[in-house]
N, C-alpha and C positions, 0 to 999 in steps of 0.2 A: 251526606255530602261532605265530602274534605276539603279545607279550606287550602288554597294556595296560594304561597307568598311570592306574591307579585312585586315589581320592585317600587312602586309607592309604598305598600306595606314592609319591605326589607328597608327602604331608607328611614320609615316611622319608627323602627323598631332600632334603628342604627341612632338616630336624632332622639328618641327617647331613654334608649339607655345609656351614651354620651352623658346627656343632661342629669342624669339620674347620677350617674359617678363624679362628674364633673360638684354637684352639690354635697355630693357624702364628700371627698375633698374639701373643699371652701370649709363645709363643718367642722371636720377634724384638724385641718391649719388651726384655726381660730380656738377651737379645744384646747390642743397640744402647746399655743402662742397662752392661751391665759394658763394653763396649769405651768410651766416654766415660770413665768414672772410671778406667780402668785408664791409660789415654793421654791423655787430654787433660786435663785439669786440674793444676795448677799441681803443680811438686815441691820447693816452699819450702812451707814450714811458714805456716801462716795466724797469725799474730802477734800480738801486741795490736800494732804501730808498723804493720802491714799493713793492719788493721782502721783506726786512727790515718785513715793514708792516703785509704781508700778514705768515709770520715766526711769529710776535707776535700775529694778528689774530687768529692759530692755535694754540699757545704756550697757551694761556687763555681762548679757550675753546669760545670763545664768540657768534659761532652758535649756541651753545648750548641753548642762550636765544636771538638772536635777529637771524633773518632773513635777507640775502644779497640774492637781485633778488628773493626774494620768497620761497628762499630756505632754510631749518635752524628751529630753535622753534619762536613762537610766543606769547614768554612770554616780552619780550621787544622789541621797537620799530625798524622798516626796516631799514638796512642801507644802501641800494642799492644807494638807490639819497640822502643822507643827506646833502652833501654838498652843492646838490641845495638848500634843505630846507632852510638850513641855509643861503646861499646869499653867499659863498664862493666858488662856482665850479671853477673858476677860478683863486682863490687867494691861493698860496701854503701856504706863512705866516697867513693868514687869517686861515686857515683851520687849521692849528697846533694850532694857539691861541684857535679859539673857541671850538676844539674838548680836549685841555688841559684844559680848566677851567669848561666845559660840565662835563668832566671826576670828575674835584675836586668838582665839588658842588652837587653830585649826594648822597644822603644821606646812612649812612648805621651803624648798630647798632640801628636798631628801628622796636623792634619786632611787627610781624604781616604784615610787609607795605613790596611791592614789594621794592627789593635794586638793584644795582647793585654793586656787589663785589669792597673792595677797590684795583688794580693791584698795585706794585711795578715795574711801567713801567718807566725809564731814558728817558731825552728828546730827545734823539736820536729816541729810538724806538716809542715815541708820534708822533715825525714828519716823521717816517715812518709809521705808523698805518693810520695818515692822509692823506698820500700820498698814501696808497693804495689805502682810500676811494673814495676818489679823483678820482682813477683811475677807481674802480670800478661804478663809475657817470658816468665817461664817455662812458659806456658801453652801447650800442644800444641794451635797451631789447624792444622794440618797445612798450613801454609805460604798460610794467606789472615788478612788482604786481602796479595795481591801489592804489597808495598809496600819496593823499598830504597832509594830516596830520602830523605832527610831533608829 
């Protein structure tokens, strides 16, 4: 005898396997929600000089030509791991120095040649701008953008 699907049967089979996809979702949000926060996100403390940072970040515009995490223009150099680049991931004073004299010896006034802008940033906000970077190094992008160049 063949069985035939009847539309109570077409809608239980409509309503059970709904429900069935609808829970594998809810799982894998929830999955994908704890493995992000558990690994990827920064393991320096969020700061007021971090915050600082990321206030002057937006204040100057400065996705607008470099790239943090891959994200941003790609008219000047990543700054997602710079701090590694540079041999400072670790060193808050180190980071402020090299990213304040990085900052002044950057050429500008010479037409034609990529520049970067001269900012009227205080050292307050340099050694927060560092400490964002900082922070944003220690950010588990599980090794993108492929970037070890400087």
């Amino acid at each position: 005898m063949s069985e035939i699907l009847t539309k109570s049967r077409a809608r239980n089979v409509f309503y059970g396997g709904s429900l069935f996809f609808v829970a594998v979702f809810v799982v894998l949000t929830i999955q994908s929600h704890n493995y992000v926060v558990s690994t990827s996100t920064s393991d320096l403390p969020l700061t007021d000089e971090v915050k600082l940072g990321k206030e002057v970040w937006e204040r100057h515009s400065c996705i607008n030509c470099h790239t943090l995490h891959g994200e941003g223009a790609y008219f000047a150099p990543e700054l997602g791991n710079v701090m590694t680049r540079w041999g400072v991931y670790d060193d808050p004073q180190g980071a402020y120095e090299t990213l304040d004299a990085w900052m002044k010896a950057q050429p500008s006034g010479i037409e034609g040649r990529r520049q970067m802008p001269s900012f009227d940033i205080t050292d307050e906000e340099m050694r927060g701008l560092a400490e964002f970077l900082r922070w944003a190094d220690h950010t588990d992008t599980q090794d993108w953008p492929p970037n070890d160049a400087g």
